[in-house]
Structure formats: structure tokens, C-alpha cells
N, CA, C and O atoms as a GROMACS GRO file, in nm:
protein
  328
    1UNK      N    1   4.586   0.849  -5.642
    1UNK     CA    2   4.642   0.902  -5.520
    1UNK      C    3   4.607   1.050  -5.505
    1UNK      O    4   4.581   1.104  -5.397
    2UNK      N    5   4.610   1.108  -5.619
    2UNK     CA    6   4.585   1.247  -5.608
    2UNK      C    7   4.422   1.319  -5.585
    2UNK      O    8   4.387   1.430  -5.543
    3UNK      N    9   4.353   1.211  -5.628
    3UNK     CA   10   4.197   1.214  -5.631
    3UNK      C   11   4.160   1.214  -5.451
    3UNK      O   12   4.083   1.291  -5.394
    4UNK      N   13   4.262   1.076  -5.376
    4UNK     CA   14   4.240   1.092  -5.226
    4UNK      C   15   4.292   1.205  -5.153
    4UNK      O   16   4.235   1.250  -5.054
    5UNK      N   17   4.410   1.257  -5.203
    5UNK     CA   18   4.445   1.396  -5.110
    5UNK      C   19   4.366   1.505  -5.121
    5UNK      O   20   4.378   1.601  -5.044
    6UNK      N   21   4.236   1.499  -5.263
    6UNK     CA   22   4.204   1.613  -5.301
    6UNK      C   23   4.060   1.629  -5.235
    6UNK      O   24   3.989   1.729  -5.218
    7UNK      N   25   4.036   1.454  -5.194
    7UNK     CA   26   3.878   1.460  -5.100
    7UNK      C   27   3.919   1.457  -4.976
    7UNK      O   28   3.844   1.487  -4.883
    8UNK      N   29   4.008   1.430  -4.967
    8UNK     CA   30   4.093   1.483  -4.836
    8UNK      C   31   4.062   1.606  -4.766
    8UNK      O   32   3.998   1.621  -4.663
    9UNK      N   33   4.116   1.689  -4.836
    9UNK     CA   34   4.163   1.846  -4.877
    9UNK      C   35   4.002   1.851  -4.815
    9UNK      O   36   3.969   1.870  -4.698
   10UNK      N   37   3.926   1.830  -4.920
   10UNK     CA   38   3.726   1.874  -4.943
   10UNK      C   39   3.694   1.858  -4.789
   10UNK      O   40   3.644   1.949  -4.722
   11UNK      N   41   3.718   1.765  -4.751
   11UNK     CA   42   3.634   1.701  -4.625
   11UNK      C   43   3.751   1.805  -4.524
   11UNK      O   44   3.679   1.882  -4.461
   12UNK      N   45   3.846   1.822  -4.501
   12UNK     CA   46   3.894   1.899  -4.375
   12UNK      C   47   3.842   2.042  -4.405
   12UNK      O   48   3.803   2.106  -4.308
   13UNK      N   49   3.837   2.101  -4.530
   13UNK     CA   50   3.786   2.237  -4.561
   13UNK      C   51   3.608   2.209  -4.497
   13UNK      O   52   3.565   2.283  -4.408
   14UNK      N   53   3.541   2.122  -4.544
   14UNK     CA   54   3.353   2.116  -4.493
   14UNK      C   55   3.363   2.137  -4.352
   14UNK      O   56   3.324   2.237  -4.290
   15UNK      N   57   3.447   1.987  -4.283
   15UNK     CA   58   3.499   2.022  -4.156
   15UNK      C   59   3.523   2.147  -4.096
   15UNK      O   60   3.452   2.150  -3.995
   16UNK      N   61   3.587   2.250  -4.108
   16UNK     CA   62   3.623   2.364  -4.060
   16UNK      C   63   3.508   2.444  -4.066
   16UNK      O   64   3.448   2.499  -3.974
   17UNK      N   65   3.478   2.444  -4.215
   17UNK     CA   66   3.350   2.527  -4.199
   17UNK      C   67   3.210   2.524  -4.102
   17UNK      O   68   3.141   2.609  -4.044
   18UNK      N   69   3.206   2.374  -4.118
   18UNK     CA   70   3.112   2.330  -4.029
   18UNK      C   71   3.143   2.399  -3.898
   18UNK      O   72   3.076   2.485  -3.841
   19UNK      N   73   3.253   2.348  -3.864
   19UNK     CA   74   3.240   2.396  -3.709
   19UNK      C   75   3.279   2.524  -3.654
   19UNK      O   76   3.284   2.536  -3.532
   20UNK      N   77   3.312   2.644  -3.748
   20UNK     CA   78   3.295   2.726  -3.737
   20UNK      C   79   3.133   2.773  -3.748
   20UNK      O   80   3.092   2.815  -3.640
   21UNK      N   81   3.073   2.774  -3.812
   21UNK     CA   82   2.913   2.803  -3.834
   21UNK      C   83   2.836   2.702  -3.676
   21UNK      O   84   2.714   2.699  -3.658
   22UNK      N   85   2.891   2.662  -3.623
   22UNK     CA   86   2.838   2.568  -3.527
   22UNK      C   87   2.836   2.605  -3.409
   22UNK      O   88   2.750   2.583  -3.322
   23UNK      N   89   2.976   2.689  -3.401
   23UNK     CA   90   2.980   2.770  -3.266
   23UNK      C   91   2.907   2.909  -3.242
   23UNK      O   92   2.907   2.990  -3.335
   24UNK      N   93   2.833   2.946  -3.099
   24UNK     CA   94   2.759   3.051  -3.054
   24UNK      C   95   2.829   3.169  -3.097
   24UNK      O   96   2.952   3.180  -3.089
   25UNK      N   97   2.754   3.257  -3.141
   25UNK     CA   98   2.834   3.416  -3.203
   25UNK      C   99   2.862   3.458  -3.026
   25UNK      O  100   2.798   3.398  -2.940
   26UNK      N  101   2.950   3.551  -2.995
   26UNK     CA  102   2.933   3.611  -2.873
   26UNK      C  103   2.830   3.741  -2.886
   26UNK      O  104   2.782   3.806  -2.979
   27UNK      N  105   2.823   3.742  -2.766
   27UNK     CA  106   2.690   3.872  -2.769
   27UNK      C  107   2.758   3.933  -2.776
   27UNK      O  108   2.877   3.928  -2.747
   28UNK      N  109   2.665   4.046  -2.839
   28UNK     CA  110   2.669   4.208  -2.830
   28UNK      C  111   2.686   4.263  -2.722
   28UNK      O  112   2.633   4.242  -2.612
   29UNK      N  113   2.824   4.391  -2.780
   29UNK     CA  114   2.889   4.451  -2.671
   29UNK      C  115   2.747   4.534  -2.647
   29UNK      O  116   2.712   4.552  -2.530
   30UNK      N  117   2.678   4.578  -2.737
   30UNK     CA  118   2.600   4.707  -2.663
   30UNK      C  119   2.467   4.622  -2.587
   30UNK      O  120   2.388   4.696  -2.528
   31UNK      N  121   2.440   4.495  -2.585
   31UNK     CA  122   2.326   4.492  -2.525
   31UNK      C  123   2.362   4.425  -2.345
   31UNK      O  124   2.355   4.304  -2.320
   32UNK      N  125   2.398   4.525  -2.244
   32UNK     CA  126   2.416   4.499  -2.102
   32UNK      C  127   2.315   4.462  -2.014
   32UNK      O  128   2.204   4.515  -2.019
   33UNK      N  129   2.328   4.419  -1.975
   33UNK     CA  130   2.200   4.381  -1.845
   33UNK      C  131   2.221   4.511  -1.755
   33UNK      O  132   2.332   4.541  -1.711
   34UNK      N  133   2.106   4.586  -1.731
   34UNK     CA  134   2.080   4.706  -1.647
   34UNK      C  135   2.134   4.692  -1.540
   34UNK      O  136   2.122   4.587  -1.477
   35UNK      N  137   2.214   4.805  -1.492
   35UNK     CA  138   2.282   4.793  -1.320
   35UNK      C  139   2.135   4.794  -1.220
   35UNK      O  140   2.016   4.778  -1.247
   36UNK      N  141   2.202   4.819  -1.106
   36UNK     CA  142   2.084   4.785  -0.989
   36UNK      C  143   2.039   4.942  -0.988
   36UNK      O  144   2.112   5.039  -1.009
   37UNK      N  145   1.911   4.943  -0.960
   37UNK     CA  146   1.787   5.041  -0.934
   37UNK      C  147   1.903   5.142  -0.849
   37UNK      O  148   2.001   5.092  -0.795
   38UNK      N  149   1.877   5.292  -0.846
   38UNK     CA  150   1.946   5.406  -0.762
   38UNK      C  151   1.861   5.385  -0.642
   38UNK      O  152   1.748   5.340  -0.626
   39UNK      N  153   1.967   5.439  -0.550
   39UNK     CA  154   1.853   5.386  -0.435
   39UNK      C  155   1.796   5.532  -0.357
   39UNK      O  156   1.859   5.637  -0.341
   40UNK      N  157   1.652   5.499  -0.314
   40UNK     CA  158   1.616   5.642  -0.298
   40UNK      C  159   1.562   5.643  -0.117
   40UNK      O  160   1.561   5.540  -0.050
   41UNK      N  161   1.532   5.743  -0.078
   41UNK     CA  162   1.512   5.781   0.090
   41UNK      C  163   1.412   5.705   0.129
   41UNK      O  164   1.310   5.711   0.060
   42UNK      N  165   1.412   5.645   0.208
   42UNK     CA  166   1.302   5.560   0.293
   42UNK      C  167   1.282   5.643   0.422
   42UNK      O  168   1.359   5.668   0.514
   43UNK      N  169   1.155   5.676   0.401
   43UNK     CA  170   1.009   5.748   0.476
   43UNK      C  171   0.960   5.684   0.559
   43UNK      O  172   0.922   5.572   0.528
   44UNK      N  173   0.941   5.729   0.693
   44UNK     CA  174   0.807   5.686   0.767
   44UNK      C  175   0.663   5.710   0.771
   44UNK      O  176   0.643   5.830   0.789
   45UNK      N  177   0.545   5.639   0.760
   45UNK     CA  178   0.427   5.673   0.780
   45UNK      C  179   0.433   5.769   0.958
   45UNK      O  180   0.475   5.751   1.072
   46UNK      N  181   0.384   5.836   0.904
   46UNK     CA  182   0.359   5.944   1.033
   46UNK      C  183   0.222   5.909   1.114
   46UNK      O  184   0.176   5.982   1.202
   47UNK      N  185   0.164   5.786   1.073
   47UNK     CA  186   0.065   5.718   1.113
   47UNK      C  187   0.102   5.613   1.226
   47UNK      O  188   0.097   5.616   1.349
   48UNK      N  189   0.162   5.467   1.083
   48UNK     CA  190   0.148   5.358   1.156
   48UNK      C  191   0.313   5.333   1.146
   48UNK      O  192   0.341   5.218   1.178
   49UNK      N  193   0.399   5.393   1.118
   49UNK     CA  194   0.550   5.413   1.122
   49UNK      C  195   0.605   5.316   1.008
   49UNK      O  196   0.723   5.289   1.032
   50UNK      N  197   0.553   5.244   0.872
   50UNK     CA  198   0.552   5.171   0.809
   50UNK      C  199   0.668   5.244   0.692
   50UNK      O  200   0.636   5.353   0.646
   51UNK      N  201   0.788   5.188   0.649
   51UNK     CA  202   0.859   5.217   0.601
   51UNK      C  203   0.846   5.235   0.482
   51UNK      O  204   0.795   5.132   0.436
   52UNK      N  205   0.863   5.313   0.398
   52UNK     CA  206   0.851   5.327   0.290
   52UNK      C  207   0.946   5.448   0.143
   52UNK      O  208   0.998   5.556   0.170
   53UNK      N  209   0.944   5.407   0.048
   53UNK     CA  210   1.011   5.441  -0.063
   53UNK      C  211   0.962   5.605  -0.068
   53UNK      O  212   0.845   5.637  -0.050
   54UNK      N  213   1.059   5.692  -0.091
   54UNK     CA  214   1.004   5.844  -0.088
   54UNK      C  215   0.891   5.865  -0.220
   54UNK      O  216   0.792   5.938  -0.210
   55UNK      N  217   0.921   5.797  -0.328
   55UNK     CA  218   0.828   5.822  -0.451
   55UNK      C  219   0.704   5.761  -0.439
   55UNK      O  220   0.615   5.775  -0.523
   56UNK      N  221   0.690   5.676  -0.312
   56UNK     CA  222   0.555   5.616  -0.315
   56UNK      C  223   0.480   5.641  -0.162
   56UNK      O  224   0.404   5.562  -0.107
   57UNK      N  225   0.524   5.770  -0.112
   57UNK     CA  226   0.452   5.878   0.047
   57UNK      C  227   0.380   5.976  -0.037
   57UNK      O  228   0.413   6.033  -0.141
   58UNK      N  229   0.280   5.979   0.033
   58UNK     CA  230   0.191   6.086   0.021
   58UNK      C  231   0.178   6.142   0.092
   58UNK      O  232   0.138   6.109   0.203
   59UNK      N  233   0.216   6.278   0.046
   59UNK     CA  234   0.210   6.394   0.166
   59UNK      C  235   0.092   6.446   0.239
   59UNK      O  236  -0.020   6.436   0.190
   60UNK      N  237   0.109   6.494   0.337
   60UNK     CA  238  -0.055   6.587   0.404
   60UNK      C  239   0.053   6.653   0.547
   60UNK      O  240   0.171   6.654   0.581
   61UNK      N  241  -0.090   6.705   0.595
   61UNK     CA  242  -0.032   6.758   0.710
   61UNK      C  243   0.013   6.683   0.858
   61UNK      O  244  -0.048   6.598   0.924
   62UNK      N  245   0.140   6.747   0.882
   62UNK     CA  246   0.216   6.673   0.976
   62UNK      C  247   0.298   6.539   0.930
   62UNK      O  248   0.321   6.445   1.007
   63UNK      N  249   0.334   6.543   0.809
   63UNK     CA  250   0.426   6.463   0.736
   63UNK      C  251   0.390   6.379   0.627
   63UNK      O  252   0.308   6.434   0.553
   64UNK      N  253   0.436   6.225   0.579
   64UNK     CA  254   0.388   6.204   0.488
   64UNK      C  255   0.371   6.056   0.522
   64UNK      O  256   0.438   6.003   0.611
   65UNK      N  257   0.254   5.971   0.430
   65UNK     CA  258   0.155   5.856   0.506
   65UNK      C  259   0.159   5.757   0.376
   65UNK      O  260   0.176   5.792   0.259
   66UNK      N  261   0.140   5.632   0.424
   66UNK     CA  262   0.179   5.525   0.328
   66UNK      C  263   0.022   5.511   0.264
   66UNK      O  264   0.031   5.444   0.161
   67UNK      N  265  -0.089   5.542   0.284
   67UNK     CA  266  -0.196   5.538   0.242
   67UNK      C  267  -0.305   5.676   0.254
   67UNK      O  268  -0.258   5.768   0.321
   68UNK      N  269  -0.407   5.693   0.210
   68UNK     CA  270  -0.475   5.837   0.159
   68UNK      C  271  -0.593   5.778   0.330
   68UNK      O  272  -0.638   5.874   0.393
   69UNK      N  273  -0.620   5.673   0.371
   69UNK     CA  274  -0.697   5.623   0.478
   69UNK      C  275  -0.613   5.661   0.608
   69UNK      O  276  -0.670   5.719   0.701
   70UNK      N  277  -0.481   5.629   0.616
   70UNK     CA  278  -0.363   5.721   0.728
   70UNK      C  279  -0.349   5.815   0.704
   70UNK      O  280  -0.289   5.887   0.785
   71UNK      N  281  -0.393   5.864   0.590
   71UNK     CA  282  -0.346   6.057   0.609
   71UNK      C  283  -0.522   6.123   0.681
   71UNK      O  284  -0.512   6.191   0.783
   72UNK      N  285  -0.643   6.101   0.633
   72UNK     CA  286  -0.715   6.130   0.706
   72UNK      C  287  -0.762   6.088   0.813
   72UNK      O  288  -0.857   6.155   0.855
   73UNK      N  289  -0.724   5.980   0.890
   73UNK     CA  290  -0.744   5.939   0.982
   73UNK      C  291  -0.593   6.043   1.125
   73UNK      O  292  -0.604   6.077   1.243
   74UNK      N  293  -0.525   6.050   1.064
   74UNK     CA  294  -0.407   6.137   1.130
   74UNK      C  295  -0.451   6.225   1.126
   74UNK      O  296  -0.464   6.282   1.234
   75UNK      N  297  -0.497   6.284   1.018
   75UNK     CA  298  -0.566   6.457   1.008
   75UNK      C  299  -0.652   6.453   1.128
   75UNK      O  300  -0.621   6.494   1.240
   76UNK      N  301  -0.779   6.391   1.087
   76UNK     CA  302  -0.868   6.398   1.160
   76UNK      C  303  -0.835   6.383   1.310
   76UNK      O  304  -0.896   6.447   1.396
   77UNK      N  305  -0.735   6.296   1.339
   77UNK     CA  306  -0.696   6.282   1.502
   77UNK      C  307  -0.617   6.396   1.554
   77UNK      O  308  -0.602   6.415   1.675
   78UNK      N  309  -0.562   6.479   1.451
   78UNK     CA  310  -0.415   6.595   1.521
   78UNK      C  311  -0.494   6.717   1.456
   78UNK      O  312  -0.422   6.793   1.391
   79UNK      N  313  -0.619   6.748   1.461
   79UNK     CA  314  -0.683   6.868   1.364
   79UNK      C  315  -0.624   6.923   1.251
   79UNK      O  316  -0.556   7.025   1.237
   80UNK      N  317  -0.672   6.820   1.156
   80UNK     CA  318  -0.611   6.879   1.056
   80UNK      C  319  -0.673   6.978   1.015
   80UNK      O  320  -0.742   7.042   1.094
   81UNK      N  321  -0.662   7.028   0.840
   81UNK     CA  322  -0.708   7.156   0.773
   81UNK      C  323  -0.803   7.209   0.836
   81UNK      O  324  -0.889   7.132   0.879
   82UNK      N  325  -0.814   7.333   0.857
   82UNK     CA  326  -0.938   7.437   0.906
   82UNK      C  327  -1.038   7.452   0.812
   82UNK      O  328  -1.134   7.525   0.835
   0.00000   0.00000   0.00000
């Protein structure tokens, strides 16, 4: 009788263990998924009026142009540089 309470005992202790080792760890507090992008000034082409992100205008004269082909083509039409 005492031999069955004691494999008893064995098998609910494997049991536990088992299913502790079985379940997903929770993630890590330090690894977050990045918040959303800062948001930055949206520009017009001074050309073709095409909207655009301030870090990606290129400047020239008489404002700033979504491509280096609209900035001299604007130059060239409003006299640009002397």
C-alpha cells in the first residue's frame, strides 16, 4: 500500500513539473515593440505641388522640390541663379 501512495506521490510531482516546463515563459519586460514614427512637416513641391515629408525636399530657389529635375526646371522657368 505504501509502495502505491509513494508512485503516486512520483507521478503527481513528474506531473507538475512537466507542466510547468511546458508552459510559454512571458516576455521580456524590456523588449517593446517601437511606438509610431514622430511625425514631421509635410512640404509642397513648388513645382508640381506634390506633397511631401520635410526630410525628403530639396531645397533651391523659390522653395523646396520633390525632385533635383523640378528644381531646375522651376529655376530655369522663374530665372533662377545669375
Amino acid at each position: 500500500m505504501k509502495y502505491l501512495l509513494l508512485i503516486i506521490l512520483l507521478a503527481l510531482l513528474f506531473f507538475v513539473l512537466g507542466f510547468k516546463r511546458a508552459r510559454p515563459a512571458a516576455p521580456p519586460a524590456e523588449k517593446k515593440k517601437p511606438g509610431p514614427a514622430t511625425p514631421q512637416d509635410m512640404l509642397s513641391c513648388a513645382h508640381c505641388g506634390l506633397h511631401l515629408p520635410r526630410d525628403e525636399a530639396l531645397p533651391g530657389m523659390g522653395g523646396v522640390f520633390c525632385s533635383a529635375a523640378h528644381r531646375s526646371q522651376y529655376e530655369a522657368e522663374h530665372g533662377g541663379p545669375r
